[in-house]
C-alpha positions in Angstrom: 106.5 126.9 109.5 105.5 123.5 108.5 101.4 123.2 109.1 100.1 120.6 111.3 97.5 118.4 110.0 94.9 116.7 111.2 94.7 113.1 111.3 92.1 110.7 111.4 92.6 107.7 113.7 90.4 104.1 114.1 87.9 103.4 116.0 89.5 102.2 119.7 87.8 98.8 120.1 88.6 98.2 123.8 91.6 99.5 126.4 94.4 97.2 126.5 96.8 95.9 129.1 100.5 96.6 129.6 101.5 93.7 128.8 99.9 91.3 125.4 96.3 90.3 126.2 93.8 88.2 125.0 90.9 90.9 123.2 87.2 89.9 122.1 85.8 92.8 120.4 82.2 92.6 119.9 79.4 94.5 118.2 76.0 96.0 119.9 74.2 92.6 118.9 77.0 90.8 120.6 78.6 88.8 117.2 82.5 88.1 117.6 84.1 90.8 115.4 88.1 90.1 116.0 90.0 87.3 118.5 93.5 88.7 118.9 96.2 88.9 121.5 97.2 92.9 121.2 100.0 94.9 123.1 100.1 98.5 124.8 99.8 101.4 122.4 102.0 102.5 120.8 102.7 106.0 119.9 104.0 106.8 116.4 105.6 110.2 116.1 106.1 111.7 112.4 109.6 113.9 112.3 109.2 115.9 109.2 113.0 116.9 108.6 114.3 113.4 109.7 112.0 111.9 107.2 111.6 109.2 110.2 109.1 108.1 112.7 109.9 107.4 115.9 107.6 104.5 117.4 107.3 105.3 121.2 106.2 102.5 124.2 103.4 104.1 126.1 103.8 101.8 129.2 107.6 102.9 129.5 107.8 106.3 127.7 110.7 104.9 125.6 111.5 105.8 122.1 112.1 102.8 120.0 114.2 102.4 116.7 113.3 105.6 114.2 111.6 103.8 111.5 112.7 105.9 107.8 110.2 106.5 105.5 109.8 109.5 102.5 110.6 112.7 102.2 108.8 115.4 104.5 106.5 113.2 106.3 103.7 115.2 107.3 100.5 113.1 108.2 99.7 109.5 110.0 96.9 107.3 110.2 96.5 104.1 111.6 94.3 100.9 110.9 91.6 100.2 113.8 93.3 97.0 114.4 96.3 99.0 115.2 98.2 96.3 112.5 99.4 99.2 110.0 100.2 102.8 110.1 100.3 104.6 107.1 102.4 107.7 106.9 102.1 110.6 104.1 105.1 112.0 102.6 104.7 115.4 101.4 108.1 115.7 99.1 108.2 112.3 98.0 104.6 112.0 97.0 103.9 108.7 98.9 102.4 107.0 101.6 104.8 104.6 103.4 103.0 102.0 105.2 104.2 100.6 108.6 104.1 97.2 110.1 103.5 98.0 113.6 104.2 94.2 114.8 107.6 94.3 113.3 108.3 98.3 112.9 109.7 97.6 109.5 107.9 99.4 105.9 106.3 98.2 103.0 106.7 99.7 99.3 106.1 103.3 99.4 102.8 104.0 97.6 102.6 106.0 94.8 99.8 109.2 95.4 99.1 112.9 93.7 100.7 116.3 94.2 101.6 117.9 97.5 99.6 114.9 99.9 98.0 116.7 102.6 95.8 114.9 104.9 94.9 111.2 105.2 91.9 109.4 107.0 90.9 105.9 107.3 87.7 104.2 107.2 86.6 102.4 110.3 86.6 98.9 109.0 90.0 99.5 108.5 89.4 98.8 104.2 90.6 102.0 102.8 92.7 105.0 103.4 92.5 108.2 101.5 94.8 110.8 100.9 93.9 114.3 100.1 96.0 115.5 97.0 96.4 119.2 97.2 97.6 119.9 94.5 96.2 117.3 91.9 92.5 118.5 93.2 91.8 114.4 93.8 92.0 111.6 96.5 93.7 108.6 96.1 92.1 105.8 97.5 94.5 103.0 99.0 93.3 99.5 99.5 95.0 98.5 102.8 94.8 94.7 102.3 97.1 94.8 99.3 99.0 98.7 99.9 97.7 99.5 96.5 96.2 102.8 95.4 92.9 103.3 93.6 92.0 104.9 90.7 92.4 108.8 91.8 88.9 110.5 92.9 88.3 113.9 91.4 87.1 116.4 93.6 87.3 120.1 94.0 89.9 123.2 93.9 92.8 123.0 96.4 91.5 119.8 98.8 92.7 120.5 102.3 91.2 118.1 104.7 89.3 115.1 104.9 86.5 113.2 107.3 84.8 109.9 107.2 81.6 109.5 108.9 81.1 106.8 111.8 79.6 104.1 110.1 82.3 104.4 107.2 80.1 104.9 104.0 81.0 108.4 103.2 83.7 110.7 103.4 83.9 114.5 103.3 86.6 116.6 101.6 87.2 120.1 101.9 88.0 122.5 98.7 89.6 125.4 100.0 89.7 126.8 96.3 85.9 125.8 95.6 84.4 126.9 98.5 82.7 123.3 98.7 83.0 119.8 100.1 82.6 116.7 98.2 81.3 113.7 99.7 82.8 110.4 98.2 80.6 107.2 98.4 83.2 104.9 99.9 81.8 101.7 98.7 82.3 102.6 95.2 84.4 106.0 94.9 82.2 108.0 93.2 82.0 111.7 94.5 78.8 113.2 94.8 77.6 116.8 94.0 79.7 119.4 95.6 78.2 121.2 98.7 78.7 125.0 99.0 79.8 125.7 102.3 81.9 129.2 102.0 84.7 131.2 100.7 88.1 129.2 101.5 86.6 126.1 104.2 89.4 124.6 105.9 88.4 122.5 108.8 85.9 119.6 109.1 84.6 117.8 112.3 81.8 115.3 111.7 79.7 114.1 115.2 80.2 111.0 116.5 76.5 109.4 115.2 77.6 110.7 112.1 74.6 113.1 111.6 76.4 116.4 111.2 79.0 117.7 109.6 81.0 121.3 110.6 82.9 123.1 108.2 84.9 126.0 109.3 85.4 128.9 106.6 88.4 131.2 107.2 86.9 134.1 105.1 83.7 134.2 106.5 84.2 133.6 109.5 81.7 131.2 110.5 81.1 127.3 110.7 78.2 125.5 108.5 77.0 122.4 109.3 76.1 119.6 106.3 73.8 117.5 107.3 74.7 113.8 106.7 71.8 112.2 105.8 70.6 114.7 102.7 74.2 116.3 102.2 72.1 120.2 103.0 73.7 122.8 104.4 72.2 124.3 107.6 72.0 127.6 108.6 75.8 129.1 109.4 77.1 129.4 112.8 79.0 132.4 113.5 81.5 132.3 116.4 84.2 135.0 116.5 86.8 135.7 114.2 87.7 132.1 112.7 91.5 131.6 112.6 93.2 130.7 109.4 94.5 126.8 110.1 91.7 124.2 110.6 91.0 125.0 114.6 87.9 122.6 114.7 87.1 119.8 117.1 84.3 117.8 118.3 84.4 116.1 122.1 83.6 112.1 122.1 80.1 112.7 123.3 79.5 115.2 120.3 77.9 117.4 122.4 80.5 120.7 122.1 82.8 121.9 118.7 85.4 124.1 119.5 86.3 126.4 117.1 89.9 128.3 117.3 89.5 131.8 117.4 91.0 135.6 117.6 94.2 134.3 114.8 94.8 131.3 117.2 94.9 132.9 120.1 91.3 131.9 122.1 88.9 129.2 121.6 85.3 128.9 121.4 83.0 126.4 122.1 79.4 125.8 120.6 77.2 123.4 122.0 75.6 121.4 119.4 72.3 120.5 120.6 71.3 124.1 120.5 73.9 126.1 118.6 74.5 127.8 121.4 78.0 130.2 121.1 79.5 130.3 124.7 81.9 133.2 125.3 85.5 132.8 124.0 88.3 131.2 126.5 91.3 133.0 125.8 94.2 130.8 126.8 96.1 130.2 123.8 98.6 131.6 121.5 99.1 130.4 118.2 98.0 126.9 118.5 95.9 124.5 116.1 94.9 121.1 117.4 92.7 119.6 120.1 93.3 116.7 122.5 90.1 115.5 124.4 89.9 112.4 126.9 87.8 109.7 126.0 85.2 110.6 129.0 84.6 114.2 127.1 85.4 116.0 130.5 89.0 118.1 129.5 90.8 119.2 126.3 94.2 120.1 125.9 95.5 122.3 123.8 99.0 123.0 122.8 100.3 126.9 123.6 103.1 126.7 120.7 104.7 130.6 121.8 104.4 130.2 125.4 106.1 126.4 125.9 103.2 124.7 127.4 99.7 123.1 127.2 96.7 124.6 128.2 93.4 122.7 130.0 90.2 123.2 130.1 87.5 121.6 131.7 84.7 121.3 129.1 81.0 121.4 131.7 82.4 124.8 132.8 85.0 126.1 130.0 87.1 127.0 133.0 90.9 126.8 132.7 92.9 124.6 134.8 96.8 125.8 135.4 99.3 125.6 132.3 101.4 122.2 131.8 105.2 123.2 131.1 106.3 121.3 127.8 109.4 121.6 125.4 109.9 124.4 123.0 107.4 125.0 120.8 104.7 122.4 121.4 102.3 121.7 118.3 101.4 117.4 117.7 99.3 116.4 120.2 97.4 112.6 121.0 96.2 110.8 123.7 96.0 107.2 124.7 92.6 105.1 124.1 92.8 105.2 128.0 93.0 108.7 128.4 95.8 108.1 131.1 98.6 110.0 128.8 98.9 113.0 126.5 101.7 113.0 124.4 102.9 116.2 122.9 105.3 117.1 120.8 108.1 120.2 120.9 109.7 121.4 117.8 112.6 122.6 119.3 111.5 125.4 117.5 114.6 124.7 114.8 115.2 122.3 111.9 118.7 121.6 112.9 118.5 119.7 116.3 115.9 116.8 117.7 112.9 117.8 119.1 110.8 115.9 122.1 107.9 114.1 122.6 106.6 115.4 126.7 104.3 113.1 128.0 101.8 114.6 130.5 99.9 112.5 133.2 96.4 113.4 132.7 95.4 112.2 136.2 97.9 114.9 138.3 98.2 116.5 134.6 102.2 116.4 135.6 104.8 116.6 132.4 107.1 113.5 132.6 110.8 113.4 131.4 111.1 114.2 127.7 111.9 111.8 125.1 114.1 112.9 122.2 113.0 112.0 118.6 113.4 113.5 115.4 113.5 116.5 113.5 110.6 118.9 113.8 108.1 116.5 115.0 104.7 117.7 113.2 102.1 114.6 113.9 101.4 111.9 116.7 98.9 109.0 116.3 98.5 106.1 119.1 97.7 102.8 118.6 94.1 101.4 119.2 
């Protein structure tokens, strides 16, 4: 089974209408950042055996043209000004970039060995792509869809995070037992971190102060803290699973950490490091879907057809949401109105769906067909 990977999104400037709208985003000391007219989200969903990705309109649940790109598209990550997503291809060794105005591609980008994971820095400047395989990042330069000089880093990277004001990221070694923090203004990696026998996942808080690591073999999270790049002292939930399972809500004030071989999640509250019991809901499952007000998560429940929800004050579970076969991408809307899932079809021969659940009745709506084995969603800012 193809492994979903996490993707790292922009930073959502401001909800936007149905229909084009006239958008002044400003910062906290009220200077004019961008003047733009911008459209509804859109939601871009990566079909791994259709090498396509099928752009879906979020006001009218309709799939659009399926947009080809490279070989075994796995990941997707999109600018903050929602202009360009860029799509990694795990076969072909690219990243194809996508005009979202127009739906059309640019020149696939040249990266390393087996391309995992990519994340993009919230100004928007520079993507990076985890290079399993090559043990480096490539660095793209988004004004130009050029690549960098590669970054070295350690054994086996597996994941990637970028902190909230942009200046560093994070990259997990599984192989190294480490995470190497890249200085984004000039790509230069600093001194590894030791964080564990095989880490895996990586969450980083919303003020960008801590960093949690999950370590499959030892079974217990570590956070990094951001300013000094220390380790504190390891969290131990229950039995870790073995994908990435980690998560923090928009507030940052709760990680949830999959647990029991994907099959029950726990959450910790960060300001205390406080475990709370486990919730089993799930089976097998790997990613996270919170609204933007930090109040539910939803979680896909890829054996069992449906999504889970849980309320986060009370880690109580609200009743099951029936999906299509074999659910596993998940994303939600800036509004937090829609959750788009997608099904599998649990094959590699026929289309799979994309279920869109109404988060306010938490209803499923009509599926929409797309590719292949859909493995990845990312919306629009």
């Amino acid at each position: 089974m193809i492994r979903l990977v996490r993707v790292v999104a922009g930073v959502v400037l401001g909800l936007l209408a149905a229909g084009p709208a006239a958008v002044t985003a400003r910062a906290a000391g009220g200077q004019i950042l961008r003047v733009g007219t911008l459209t509804a989200p859109t939601a871009y969903v990566v079909n791994a055996e259709s090498d396509t990705v099928t752009p879906i309109n979020t006001v009218t649940n309709r799939a659009g043209k399926p947009i080809r790109v490279g070989a075994d598209p796995r990941a997707i990550a999109i600018t903050p000004n929602g202009a360009t997503a860029y799509v990694v291809n795990h076969d072909s060794e690219t990243v194809t970039p996508i005009h979202t105005a127009t739906g059309t591609t640019g020149k696939p980008i040249n990266v390393g060995e087996d391309p995992r994971a990519i994340a993009i820095t919230p100004n928007g400047a520079t993507a990076y792509v985890v290079d399993h395989d090559s043990n480096r990042v490539t660095p793209i330069h988004t004004a130009t869809n050029t690549a960098g000089k590669a970054i070295t880093v350690g054994r086996q990277p597996i994941n990637i995070a970028i902190t909230a004001n942009g200046q560093t990221a994070y990259v997990v070694n599984a192989a190294s037992g480490t995470v190497t923090p890249i200085n984004t203004a000039t790509n230069i990696p600093g001194a590894p971190i030791p964080v564990g026998t095989r880490p895996w996942g990586i969450a980083i808080t919303p003020d960008g102060a801590t960093g949690y690591v999950t370590s499959t073999a030892t079974g217990r999270v570590t956070p990094i803290n951001i300013a000094t790049n220390t380790t504190g002292t390891p969290i131990r939930p229950p039995l870790i699973s073995s994908d990435d399972g980690i998560a923090i809500t928009p507030d940052g004030t709760t990680a949830y950490v999959v647990s029991g071989i994907d099959t029950a999640v726990t959450p910790i509250r960060l300001a205390t490091g406080t475990i709370e019991a486990a919730v089993n809901v799930l089976d097998d499952f790997r990613v996270f879907a919170f609204t933007p007000d930090s109040k539910t998560v939803y979680f896909p429940d890829w054996n069992r057809n449906r999504v889970m929800v849980l309320n986060v004050a009370t880690d109580t579970q609200r009743h099951p949401i029936p999906v299509g076969t074999n659910p596993g991408p998940i994303a939600i809307t800036p509004d937090g109105k829609t959750v788009y899932v997608g099904n599998t079809a649990g094959s590699t021969v026929s289309a799979g769906t994309v279920t869109p659940i109404n988060t306010a009745t938490n209803s499923p709506g009509t599926a929409i067909k797309v590719g292949i084995y859909p493995v990845a969603i990312a919306v629009t800012p």
